[in-house]
N, CA and C atoms as a LAMMPS dump frame, in Angstrom:
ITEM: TIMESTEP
0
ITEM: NUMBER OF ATOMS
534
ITEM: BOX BOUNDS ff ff ff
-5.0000000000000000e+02 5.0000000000000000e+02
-5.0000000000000000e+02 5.0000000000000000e+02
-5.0000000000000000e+02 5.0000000000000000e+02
ITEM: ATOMS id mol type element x y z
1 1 1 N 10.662 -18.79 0.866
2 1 2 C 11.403 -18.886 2.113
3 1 3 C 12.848 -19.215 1.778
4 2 1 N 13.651 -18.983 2.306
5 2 2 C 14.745 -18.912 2.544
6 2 3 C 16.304 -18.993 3.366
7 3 1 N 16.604 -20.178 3.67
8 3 2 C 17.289 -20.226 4.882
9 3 3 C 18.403 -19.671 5.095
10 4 1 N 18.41 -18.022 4.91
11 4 2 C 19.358 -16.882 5.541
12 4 3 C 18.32 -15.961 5.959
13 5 1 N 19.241 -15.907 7.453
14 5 2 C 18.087 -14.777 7.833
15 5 3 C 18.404 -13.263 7.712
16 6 1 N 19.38 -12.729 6.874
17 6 2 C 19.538 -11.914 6.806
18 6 3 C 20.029 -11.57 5.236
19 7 1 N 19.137 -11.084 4.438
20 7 2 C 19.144 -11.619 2.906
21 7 3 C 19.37 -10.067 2.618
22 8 1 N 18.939 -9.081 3.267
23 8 2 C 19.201 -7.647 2.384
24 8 3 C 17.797 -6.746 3.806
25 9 1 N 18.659 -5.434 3.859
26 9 2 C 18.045 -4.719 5.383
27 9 3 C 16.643 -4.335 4.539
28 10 1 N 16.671 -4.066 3.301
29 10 2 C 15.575 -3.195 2.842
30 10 3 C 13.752 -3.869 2.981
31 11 1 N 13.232 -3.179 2.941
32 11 2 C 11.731 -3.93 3.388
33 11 3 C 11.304 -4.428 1.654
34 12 1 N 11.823 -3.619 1.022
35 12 2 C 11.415 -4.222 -0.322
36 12 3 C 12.775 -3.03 -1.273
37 13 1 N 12.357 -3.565 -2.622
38 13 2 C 13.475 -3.729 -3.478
39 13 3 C 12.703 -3.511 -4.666
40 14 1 N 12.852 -2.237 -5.351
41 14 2 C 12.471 -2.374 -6.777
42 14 3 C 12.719 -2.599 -8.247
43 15 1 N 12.387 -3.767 -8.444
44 15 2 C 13.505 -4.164 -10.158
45 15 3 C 12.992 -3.431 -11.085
46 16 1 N 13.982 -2.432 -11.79
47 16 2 C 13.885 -2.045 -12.973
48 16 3 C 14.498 -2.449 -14.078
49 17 1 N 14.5 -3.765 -14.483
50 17 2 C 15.094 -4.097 -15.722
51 17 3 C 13.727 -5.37 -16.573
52 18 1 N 14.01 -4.761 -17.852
53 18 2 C 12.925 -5.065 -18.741
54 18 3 C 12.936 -6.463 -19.222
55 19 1 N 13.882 -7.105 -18.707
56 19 2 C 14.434 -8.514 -18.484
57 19 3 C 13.297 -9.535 -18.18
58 20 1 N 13.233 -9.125 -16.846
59 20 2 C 12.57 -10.111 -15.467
60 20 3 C 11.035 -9.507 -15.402
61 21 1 N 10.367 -10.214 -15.265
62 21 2 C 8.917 -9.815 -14.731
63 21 3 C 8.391 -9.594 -13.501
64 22 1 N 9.617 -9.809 -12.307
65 22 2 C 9.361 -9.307 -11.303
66 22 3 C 9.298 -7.589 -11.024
67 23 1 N 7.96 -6.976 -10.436
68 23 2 C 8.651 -5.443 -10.368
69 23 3 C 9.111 -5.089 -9.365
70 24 1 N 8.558 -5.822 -7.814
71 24 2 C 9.366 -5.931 -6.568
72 24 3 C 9.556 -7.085 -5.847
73 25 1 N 10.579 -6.676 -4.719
74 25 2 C 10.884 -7.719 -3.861
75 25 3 C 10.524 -7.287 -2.6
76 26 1 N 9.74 -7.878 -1.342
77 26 2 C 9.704 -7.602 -0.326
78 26 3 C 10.176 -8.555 0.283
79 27 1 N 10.818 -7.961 1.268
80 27 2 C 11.725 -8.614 2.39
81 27 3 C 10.899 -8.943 3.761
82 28 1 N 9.855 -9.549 4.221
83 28 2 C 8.752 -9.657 5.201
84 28 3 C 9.907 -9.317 6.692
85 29 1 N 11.163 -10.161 6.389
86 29 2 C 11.896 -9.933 7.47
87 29 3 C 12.389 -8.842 8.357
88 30 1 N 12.693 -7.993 6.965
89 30 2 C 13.047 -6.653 7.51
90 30 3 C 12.19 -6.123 8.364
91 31 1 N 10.621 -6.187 7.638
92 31 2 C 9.611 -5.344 8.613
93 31 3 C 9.396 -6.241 9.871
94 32 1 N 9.64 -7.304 9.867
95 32 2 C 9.722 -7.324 11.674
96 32 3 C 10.121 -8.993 11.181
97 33 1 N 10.909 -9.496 12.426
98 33 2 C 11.857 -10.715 12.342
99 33 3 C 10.544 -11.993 12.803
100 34 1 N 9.601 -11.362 13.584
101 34 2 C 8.412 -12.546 13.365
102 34 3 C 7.454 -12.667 12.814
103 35 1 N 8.072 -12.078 11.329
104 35 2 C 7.237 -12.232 9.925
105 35 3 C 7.701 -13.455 9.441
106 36 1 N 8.981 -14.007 9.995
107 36 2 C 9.332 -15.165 9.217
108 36 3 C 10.032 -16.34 10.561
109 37 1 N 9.804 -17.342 10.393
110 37 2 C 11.004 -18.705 11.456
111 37 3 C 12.182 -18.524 11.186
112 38 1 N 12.767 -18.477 12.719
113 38 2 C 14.081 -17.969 13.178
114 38 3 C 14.925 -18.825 12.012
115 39 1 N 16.184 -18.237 11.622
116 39 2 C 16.869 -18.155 10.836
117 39 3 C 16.714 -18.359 9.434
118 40 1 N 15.866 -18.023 8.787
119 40 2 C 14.843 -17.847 7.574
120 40 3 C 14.706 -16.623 7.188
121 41 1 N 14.343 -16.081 6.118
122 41 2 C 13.974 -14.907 5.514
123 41 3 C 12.829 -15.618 4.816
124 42 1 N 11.715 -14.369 4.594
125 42 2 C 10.253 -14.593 3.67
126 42 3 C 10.321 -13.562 2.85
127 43 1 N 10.638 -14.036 1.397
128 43 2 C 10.468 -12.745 0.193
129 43 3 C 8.808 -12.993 -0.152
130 44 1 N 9.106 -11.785 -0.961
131 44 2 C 7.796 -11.653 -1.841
132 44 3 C 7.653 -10.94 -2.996
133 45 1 N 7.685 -11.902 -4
134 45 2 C 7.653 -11.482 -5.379
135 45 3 C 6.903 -10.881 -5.632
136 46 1 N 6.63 -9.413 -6.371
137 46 2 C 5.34 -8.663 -6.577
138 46 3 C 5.449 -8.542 -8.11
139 47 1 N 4.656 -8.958 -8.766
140 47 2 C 3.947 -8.958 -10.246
141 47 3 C 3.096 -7.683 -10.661
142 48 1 N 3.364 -6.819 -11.293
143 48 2 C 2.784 -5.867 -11.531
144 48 3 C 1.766 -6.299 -12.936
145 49 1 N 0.489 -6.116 -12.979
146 49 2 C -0.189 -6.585 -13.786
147 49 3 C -1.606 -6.158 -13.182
148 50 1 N -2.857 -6.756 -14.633
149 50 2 C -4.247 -5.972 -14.463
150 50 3 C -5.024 -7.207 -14.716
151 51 1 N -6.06 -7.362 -13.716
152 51 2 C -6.964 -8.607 -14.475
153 51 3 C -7.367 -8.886 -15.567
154 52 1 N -7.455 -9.844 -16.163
155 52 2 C -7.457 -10.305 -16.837
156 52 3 C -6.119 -10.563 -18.298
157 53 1 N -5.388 -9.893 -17.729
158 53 2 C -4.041 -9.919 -18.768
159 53 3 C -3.493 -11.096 -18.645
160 54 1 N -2.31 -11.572 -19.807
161 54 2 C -1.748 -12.456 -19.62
162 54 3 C -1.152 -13.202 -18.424
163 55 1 N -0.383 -12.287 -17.3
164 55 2 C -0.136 -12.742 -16.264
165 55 3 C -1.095 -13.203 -14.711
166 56 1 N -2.1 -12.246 -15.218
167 56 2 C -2.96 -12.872 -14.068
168 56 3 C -3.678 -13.913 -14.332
169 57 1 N -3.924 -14.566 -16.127
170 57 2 C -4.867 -15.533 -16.342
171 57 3 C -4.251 -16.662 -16.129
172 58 1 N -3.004 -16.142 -15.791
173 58 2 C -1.807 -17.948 -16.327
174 58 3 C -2.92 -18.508 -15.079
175 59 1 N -2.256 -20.057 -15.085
176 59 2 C -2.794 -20.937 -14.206
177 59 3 C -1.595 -21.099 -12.662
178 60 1 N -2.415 -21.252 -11.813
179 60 2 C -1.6 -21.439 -10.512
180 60 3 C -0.274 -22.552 -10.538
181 61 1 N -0.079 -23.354 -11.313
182 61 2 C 1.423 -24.251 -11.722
183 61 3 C 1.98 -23.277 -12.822
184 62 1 N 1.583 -22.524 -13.545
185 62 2 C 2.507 -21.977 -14.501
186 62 3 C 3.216 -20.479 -13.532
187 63 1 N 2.442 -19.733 -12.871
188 63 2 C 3.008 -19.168 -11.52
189 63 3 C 3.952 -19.627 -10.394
190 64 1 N 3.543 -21.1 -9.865
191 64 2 C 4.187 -21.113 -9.197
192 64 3 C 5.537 -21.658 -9.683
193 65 1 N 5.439 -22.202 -11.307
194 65 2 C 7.098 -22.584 -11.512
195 65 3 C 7.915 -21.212 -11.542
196 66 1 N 7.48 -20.268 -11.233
197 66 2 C 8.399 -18.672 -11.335
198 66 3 C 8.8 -18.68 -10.056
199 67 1 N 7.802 -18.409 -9.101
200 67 2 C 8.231 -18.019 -7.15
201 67 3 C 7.777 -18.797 -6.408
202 68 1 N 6.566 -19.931 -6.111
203 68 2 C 6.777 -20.945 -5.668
204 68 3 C 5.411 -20.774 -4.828
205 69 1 N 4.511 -19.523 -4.722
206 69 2 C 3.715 -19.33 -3.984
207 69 3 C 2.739 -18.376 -4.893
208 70 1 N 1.261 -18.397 -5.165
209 70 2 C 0.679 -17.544 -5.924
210 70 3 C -0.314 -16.739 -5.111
211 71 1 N -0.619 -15.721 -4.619
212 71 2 C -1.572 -14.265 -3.79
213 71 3 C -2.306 -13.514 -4.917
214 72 1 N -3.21 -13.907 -5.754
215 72 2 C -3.874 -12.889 -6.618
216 72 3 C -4.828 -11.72 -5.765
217 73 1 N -3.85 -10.144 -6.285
218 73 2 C -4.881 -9.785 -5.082
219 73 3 C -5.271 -8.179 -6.334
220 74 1 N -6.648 -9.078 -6.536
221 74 2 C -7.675 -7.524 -7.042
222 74 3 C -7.841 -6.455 -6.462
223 75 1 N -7.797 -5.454 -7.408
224 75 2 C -7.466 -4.124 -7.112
225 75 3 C -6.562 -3.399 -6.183
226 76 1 N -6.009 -3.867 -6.315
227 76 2 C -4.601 -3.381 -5.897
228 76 3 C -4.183 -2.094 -5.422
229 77 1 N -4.516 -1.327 -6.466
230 77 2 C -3.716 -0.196 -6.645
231 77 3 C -5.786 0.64 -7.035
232 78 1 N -5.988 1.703 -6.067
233 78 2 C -7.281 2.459 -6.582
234 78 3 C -7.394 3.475 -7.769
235 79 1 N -8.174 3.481 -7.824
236 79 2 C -8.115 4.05 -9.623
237 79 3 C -8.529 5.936 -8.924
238 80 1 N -8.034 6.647 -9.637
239 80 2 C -8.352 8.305 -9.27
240 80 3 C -8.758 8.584 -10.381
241 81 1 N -10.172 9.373 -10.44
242 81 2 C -10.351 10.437 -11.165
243 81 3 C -10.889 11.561 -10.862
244 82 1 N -11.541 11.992 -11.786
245 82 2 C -11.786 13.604 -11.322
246 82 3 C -13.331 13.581 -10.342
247 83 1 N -13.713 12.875 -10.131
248 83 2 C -14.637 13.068 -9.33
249 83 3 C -14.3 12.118 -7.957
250 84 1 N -13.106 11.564 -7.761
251 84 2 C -12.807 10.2 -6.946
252 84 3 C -12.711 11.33 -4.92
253 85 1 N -12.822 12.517 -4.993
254 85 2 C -12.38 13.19 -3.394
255 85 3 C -14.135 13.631 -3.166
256 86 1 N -14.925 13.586 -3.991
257 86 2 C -16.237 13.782 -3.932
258 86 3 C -16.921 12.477 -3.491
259 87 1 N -16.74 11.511 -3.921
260 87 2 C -17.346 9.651 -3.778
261 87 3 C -15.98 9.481 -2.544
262 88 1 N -15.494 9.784 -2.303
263 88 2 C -14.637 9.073 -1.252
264 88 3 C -15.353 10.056 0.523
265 89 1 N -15.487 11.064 0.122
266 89 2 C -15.861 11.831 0.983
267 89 3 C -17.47 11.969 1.616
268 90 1 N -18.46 11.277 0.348
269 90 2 C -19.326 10.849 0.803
270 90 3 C -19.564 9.383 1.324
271 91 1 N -18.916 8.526 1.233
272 91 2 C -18.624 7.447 1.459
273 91 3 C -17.84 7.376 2.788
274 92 1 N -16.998 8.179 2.878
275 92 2 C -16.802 8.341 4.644
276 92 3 C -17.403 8.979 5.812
277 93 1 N -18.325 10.004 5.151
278 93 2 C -19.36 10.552 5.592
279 93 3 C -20.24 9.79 6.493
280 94 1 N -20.842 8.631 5.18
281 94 2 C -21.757 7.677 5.912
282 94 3 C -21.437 6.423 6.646
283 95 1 N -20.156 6.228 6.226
284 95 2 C -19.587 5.299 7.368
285 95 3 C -19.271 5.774 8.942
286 96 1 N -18.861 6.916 8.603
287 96 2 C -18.651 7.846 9.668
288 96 3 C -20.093 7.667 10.792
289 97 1 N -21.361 8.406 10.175
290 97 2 C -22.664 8.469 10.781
291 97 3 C -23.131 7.152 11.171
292 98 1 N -23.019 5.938 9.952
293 98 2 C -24.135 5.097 9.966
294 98 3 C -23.197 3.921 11.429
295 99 1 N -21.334 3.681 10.643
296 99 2 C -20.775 2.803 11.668
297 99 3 C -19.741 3.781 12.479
298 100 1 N -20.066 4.284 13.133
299 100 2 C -18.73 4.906 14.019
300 100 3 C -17.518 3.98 14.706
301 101 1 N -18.05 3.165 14.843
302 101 2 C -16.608 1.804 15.05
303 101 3 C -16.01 1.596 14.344
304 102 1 N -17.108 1.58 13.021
305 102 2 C -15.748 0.917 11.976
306 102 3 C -14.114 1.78 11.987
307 103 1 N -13.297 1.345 12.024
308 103 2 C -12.465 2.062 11.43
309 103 3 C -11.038 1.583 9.926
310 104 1 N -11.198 2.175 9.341
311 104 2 C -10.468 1.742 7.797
312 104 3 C -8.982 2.335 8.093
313 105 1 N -8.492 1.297 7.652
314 105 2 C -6.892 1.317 7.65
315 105 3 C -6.044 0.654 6.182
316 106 1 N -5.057 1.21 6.096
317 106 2 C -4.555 0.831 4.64
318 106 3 C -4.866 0.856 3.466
319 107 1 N -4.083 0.506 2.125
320 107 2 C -4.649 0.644 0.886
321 107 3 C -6.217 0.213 0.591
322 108 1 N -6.529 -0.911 0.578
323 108 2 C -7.951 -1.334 0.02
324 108 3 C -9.006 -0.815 1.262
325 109 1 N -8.799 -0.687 2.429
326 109 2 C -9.456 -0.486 3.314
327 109 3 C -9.964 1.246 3.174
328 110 1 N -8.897 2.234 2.746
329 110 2 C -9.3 3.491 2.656
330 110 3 C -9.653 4.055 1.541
331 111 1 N -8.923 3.128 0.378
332 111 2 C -9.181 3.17 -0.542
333 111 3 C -8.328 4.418 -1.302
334 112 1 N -7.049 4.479 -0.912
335 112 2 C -5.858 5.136 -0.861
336 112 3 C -4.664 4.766 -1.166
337 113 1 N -4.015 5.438 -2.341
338 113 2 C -2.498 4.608 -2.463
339 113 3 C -1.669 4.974 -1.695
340 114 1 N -1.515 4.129 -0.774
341 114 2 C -0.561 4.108 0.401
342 114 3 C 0.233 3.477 0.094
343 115 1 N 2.135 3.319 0.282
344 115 2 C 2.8 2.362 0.323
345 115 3 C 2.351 1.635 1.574
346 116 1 N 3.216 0.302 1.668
347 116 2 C 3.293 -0.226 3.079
348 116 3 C 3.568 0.349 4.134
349 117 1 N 4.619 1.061 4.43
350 117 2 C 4.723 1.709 5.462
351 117 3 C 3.606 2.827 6.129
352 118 1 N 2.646 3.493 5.227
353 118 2 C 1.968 4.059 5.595
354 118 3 C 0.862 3.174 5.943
355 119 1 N 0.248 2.258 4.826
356 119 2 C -0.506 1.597 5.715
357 119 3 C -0.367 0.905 6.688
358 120 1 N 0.864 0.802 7.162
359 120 2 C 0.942 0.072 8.672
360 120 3 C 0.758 1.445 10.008
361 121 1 N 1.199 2.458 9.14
362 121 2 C 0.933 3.725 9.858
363 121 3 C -0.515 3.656 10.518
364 122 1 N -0.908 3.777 9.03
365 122 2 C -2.655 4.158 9.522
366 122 3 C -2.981 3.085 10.769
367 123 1 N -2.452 1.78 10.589
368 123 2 C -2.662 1.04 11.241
369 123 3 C -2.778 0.711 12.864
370 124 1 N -1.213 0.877 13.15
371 124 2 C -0.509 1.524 14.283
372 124 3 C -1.532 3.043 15.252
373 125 1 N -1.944 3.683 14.331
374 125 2 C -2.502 5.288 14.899
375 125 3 C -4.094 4.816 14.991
376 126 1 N -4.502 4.155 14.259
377 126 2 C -5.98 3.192 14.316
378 126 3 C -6.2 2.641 15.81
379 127 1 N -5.011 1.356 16.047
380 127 2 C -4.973 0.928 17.328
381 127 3 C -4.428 1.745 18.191
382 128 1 N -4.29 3.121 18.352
383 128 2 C -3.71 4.219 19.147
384 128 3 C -5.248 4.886 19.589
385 129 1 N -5.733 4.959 18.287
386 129 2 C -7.749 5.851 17.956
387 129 3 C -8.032 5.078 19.599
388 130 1 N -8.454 3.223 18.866
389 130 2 C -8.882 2.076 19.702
390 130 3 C -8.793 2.404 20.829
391 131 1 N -7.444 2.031 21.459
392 131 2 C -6.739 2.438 22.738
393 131 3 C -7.558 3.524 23.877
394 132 1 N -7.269 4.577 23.045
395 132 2 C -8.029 6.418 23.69
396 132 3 C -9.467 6.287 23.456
397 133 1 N -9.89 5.11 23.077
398 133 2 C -11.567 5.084 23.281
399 133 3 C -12.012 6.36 22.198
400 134 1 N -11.091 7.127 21.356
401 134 2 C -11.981 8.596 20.895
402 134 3 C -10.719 9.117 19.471
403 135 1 N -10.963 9.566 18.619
404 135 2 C -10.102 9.214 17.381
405 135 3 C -8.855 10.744 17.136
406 136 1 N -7.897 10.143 18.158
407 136 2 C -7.493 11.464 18.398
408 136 3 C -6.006 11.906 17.203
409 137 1 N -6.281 10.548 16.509
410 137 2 C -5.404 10.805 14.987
411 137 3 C -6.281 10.57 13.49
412 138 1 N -6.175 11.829 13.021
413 138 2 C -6.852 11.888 12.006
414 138 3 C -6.247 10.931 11.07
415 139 1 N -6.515 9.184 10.168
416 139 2 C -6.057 8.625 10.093
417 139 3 C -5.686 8.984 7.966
418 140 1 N -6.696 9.238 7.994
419 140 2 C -7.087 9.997 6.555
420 140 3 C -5.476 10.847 6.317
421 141 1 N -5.372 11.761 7.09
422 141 2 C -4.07 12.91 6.962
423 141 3 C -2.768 11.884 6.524
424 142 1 N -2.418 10.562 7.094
425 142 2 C -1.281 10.169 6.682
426 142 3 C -0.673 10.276 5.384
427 143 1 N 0.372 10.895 4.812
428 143 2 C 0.464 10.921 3.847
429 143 3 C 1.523 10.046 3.204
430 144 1 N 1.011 9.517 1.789
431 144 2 C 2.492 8.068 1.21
432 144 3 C 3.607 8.861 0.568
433 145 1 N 3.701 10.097 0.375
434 145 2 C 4.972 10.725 0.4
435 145 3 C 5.688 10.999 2.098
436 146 1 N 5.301 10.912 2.975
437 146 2 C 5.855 11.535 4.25
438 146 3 C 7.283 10.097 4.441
439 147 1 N 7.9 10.935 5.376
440 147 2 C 9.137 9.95 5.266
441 147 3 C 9.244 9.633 7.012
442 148 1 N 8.056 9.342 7.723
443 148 2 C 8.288 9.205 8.65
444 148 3 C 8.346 7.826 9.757
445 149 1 N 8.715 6.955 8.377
446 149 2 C 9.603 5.251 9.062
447 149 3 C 11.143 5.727 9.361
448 150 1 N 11.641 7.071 8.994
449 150 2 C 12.914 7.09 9.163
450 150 3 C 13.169 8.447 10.16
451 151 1 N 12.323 8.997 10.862
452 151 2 C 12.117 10.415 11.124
453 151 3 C 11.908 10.306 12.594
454 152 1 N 11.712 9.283 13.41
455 152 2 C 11.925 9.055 15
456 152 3 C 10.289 9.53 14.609
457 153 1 N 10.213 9.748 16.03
458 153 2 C 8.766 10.215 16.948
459 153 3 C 8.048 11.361 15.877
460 154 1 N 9.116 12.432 16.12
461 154 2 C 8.248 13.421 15.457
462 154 3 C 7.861 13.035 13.822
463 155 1 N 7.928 11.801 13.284
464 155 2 C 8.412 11.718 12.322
465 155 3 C 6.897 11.491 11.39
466 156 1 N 6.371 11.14 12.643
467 156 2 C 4.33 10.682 12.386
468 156 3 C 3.252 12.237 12.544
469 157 1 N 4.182 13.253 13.721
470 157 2 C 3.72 14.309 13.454
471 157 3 C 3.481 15.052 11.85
472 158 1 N 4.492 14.829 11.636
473 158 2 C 5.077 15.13 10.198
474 158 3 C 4.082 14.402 9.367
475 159 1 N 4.037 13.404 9.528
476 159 2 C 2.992 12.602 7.938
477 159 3 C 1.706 12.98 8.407
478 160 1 N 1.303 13.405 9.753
479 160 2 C 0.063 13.509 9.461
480 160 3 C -0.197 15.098 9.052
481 161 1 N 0.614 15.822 8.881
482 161 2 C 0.773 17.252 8.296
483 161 3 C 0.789 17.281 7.023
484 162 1 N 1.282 16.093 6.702
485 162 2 C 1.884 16.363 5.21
486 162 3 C 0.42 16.613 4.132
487 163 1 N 0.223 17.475 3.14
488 163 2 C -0.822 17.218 2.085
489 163 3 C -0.369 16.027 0.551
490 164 1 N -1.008 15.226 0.598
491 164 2 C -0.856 14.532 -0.683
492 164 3 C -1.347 14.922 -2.225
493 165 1 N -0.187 15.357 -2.93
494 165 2 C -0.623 15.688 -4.008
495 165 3 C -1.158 14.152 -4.956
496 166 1 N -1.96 14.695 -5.797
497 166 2 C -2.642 13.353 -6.897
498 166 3 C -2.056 13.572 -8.323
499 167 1 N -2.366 12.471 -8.686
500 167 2 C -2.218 12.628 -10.195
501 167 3 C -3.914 13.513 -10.907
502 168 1 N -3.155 14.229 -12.018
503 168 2 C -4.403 15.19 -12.209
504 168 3 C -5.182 14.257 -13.904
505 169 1 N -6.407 14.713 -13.959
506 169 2 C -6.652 14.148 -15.488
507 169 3 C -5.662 15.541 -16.713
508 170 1 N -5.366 14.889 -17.491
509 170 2 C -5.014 15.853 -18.464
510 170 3 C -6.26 16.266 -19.637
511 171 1 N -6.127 17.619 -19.421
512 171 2 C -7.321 18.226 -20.277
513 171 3 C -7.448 17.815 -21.667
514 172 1 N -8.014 17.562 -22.572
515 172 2 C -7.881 17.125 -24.128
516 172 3 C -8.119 19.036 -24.353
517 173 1 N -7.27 19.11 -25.373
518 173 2 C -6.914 20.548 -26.466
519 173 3 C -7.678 20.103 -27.369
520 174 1 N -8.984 21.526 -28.152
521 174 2 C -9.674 21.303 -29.157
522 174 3 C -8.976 21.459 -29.92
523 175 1 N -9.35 20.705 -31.72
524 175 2 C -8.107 20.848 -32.202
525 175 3 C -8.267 22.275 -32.527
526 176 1 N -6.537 22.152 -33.153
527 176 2 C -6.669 23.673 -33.655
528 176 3 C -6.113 24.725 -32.242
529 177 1 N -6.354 24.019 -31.166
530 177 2 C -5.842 24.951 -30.257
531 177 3 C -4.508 24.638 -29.659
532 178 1 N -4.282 25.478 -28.435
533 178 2 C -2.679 24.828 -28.157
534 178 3 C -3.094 24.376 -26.975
């Protein structure tokens, strides 16, 4: 926390220097002013790291002498491979059939690398589904390349059009071949 309430417009901030161990900064403020008490800003240090590595084993005082607050949050980021649109698709299948209420929103929830903004998307169009009693935004379609926090109205038409490309596995070459 921070007592300026106006510390930088951006919702987050990415450090690239091999220096610091921070890899981002989020600004809670930016994304809405009652994320944080009036005349205050709320950062958020983001640690890029994998369980069990050095940084996630430290202890909660050796963390908090860095940023002052510690959030260990597993799995983070979903793992893709070549069979990951086959298990995701049966897996929504039966959530689909077995809970029709449920509905999944955001990274861990869809199990999708979404930035923030999209998962607040999904979020937002979720409680839109809610609302209309009947799921009249396909929530799946949002895509984390679409640029539509900056694109007005039509700007959600757009992400839910958009297709998301993946990262692919790379083939191993027998040797001897090219």
């Amino acid at each position: 926390m921070v007592n300026k309430p106006d510390l930088f417009a951006d919702n987050w901030i990415y450090v690239h220097d091999p220096a610091v161990k921070v890899g981002r900064v989020q600004n809670f403020r930016s994304w809405s002013p009652d994320m944080a008490p009036a005349g205050t800003s709320c950062l958020g240090l983001e640690y890029f790291c994998f369980e069990g590595d050095e940084l996630w084993e430290a202890a909660d005082a050796e963390l908090v002498a860095l940023d002052a607050c510690v959030v260990r949050q597993p799995k983070a980021y979903p793992v893709y491979d070549e069979t990951y649109r086959e298990n995701l698709a049966m897996i929504r299948l039966d959530l689909k059939t077995s809970y029709p209420a449920l509905h999944l929103v955001g990274r861990n929830g869809m199990h999708k690398y979404n930035n923030q903004d999209h998962a607040m998307m999904t979020a937002m169009l979720t409680a839109r589904n809610i609302l209309a009693g009947e799921r009249i935004y396909d929530v799946w379609d949002v895509n984390e390349d679409a640029e539509y926090h900056e694109s007005g109205t039509s700007g959600s038409q757009e992400a839910l059009r958009s297709e998301r490309l993946v990262p692919a596995r790379i083939k191993q070459v027998a040797a001897g071949g090219e």
